[in-house]
C-alpha positions as CSV (number, residue, x, y, z in Angstrom):
1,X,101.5,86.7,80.3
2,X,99.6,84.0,82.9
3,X,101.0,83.6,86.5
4,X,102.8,85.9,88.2
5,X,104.5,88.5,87.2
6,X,107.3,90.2,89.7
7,X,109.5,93.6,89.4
8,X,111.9,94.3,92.4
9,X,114.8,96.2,93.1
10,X,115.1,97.9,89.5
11,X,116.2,101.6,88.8
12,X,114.5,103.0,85.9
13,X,115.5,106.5,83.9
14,X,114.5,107.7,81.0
15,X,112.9,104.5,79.6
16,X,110.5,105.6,76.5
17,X,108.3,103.3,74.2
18,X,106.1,104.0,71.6
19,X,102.9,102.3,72.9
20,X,100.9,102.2,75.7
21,X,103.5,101.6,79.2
22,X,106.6,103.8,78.7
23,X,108.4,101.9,81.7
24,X,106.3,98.4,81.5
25,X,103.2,97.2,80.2
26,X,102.3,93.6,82.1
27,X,99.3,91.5,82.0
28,X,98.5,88.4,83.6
29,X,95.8,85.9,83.5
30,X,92.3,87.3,84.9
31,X,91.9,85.4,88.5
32,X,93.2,86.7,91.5
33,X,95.4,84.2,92.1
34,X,97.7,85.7,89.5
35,X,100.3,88.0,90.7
36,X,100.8,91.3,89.6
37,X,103.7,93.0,91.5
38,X,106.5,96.3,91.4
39,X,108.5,96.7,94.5
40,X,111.4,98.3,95.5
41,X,111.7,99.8,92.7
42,X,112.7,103.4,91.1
43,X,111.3,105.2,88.2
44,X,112.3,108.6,87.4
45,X,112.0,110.3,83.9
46,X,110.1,108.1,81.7
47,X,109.5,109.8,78.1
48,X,112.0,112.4,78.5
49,X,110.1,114.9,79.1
50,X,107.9,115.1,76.2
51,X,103.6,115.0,77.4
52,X,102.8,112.6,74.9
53,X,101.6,108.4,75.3
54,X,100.2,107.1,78.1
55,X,101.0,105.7,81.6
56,X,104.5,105.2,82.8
57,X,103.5,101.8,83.8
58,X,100.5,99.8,83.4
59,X,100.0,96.6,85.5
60,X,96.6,94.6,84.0
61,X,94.6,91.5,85.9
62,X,95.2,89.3,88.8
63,X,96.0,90.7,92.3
64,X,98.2,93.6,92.1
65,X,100.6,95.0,94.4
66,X,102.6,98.4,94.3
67,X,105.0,98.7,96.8
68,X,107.8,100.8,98.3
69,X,108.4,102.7,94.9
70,X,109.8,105.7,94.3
71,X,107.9,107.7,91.2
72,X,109.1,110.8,89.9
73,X,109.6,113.0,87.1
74,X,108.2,111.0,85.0
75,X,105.7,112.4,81.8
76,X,103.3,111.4,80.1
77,X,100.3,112.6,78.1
78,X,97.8,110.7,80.7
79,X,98.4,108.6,84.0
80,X,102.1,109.6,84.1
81,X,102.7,107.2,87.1
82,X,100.5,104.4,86.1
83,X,97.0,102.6,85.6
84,X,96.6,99.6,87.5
85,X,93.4,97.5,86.4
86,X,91.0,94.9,85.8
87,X,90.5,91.2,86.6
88,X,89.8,89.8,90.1
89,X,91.5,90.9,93.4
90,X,92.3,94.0,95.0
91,X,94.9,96.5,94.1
92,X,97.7,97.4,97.2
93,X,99.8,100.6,97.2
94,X,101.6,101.3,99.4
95,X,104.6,103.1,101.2
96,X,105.7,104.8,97.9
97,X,106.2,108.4,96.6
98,X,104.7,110.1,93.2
99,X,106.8,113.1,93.7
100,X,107.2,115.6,90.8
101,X,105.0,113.9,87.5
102,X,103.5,116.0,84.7
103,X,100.5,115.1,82.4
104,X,97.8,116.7,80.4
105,X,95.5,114.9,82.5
106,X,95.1,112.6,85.0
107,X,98.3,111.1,88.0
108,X,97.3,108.0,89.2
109,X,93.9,105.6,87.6
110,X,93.0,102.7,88.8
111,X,89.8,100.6,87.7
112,X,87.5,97.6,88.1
113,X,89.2,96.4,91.5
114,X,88.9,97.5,95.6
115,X,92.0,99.5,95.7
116,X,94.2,100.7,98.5
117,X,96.6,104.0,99.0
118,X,98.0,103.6,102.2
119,X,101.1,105.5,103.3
120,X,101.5,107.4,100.1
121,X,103.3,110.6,99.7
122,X,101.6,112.5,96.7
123,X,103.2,115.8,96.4
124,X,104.5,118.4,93.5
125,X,102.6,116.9,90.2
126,X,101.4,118.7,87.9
127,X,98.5,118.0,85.3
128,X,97.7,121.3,82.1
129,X,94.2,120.7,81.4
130,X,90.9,119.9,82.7
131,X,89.8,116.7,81.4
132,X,85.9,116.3,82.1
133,X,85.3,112.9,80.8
134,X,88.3,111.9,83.5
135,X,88.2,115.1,85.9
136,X,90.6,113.7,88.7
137,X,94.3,113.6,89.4
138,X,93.8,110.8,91.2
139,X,91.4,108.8,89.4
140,X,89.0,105.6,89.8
141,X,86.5,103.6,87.3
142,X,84.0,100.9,88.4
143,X,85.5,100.4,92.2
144,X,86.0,101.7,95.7
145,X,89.1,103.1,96.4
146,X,90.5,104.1,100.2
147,X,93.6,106.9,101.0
148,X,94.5,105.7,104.2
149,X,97.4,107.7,106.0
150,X,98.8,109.4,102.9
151,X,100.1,112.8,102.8
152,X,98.9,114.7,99.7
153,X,100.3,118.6,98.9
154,X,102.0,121.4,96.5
155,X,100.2,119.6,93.2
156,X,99.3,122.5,90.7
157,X,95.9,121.0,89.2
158,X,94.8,124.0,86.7
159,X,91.5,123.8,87.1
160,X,91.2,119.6,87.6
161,X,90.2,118.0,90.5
162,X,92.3,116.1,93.5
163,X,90.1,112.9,92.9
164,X,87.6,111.8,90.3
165,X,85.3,109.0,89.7
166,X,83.8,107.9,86.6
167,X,80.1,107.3,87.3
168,X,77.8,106.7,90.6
169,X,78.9,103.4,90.8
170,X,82.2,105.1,92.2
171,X,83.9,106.1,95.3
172,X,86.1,107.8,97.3
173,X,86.9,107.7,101.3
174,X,90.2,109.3,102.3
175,X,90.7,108.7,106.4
176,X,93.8,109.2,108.5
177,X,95.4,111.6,105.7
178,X,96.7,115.3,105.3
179,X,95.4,117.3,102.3
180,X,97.0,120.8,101.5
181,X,95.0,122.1,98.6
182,X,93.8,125.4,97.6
183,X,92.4,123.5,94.2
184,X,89.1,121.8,94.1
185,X,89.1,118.3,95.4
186,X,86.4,117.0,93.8
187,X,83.2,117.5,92.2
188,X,80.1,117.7,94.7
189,X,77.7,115.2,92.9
190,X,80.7,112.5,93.1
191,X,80.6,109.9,95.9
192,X,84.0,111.3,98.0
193,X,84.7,111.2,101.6
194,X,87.1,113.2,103.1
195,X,87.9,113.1,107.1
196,X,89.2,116.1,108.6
197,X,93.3,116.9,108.1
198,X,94.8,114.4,110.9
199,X,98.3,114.7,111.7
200,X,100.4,111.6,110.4
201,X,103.2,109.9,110.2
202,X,104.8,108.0,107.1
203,X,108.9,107.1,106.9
204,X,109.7,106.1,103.7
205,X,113.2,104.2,102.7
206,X,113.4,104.5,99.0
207,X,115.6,103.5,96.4
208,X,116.7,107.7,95.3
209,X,116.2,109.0,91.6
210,X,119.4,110.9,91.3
211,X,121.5,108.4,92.7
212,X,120.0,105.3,91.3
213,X,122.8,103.7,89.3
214,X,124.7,103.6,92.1
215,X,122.2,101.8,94.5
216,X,121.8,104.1,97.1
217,X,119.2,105.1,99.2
218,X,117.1,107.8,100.6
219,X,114.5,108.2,103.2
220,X,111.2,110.2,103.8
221,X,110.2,111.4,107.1
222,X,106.8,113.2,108.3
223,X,105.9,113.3,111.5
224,X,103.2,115.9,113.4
225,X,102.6,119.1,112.2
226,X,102.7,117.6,108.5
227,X,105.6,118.9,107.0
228,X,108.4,117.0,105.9
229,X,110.7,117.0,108.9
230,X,113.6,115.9,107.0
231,X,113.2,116.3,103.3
232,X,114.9,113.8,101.4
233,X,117.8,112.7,103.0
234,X,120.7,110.7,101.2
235,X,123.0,108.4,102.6
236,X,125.6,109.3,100.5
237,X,126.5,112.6,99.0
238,X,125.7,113.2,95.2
239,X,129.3,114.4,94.2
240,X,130.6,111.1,95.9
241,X,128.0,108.6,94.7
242,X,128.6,110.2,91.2
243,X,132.7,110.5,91.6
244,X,132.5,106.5,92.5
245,X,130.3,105.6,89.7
246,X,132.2,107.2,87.1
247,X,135.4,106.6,88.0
């Protein structure tokens, strides 16, 4: 695809393909005045369950933004959120969860661009195995990449790392953030920064897994003390979302 390339205000479950992008798989032309772009957007499930495949979604080229998305339960056999890569420009996520994904290895990668977490809740995934080509749950290849204000705890890495670079050109700097790991965060002769535990704040108004055919929303609140003050809180109960949607 050249140009741009935009995905808003779509609710995603269960979507599976055979190849390479089990939600979407989008490439635009190389400069960065192309367009890359999911906002607003829910994806919950992807692959049914099954650890095989690769990335939930893959965004390739041009200036990419990742915004206000909701991420979770999705599977995959690596990069069960997504890879977002190459081309010129910079790669943007922000405001989003990735609540609840599984893979043999590897959450998140991203490659070949400056790329930006900021305001990202990153909580509850889960990788099997310890990939040592590509040793990080959070993973980055040929760039810099920045946690700014993100909130990062109760992922079970069996023996992975947090974050992982590919070679020395590589690195890491997470400032402003909370980190609550028991789990090795990342190996010593790898170029990561990590500020001390800073007490945050990040509101999140999401488009809600469970009650995404009916449009609803939820929100995600922490404040001080780094807990989530209010969980996830629905604006509409299940049992009447679900009674209206059915009926």
């Amino acid at each position: 695809m050249q140009g741009q390339s935009f995905i808003r205000k779509v609710c995603s479950f269960g979507s599976k393909f055979t190849g390479v992008g089990k939600f979407c798989y989008i490439a635009v032309s190389y400069d960065s005045t192309s367009i890359n772009e999911i906002h607003d957007s829910s994806i919950t499930y992807c692959n049914q369950g099954k650890l095989d495949g690769f990335n939930s979604i893959y965004l390739g080229y041009g200036s990419n933004s990742f915004f206000q998305n909701n991420i979770t339960r999705n599977h995959c056999e690596d990069n069960t959120a997504f890879v977002i890569a190459y081309g010129e420009g910079i790669i943007s996520i922000k405001y989003s969860i990735i609540d609840e994904n599984y893979a043999n290895s590897r959450i998140c990668f991203t490659k070949s661009k400056p790329t930006t977490y900021d305001s990202i809740v990153f909580t509850n995934n889960t990788i099997s195995k310890n990939d040592n080509s590509f040793p990080g749950m959070l993973h980055c290849q040929s760039s810099h990449v920045t946690f700014e204000n993100c909130f990062i705890e109760n992922n079970k890495q069996n023996g992975c790392y947090l974050f992982g670079t590919l070679d020395d050109l590589d690195s890491i700097t997470v400032s402003n953030s909370y980190i609550d790991s028991r789990e090795k965060l990342y190996l010593e002769s790898q170029q990561v920064t990590i500020e001390q535990n800073k007490d945050i704040s990040i509101e999140l108004h999401l488009h809600s897994t469970e009650l995404c055919p009916t449009g609803n929303n939820y929100f995600v609140y922490i404040n001080k003390g780094n807990k989530f003050i209010s969980g996830f809180i629905h604006l509409k109960g299940i049992g009447e979302s679900m009674t209206s949607f059915f009926s």
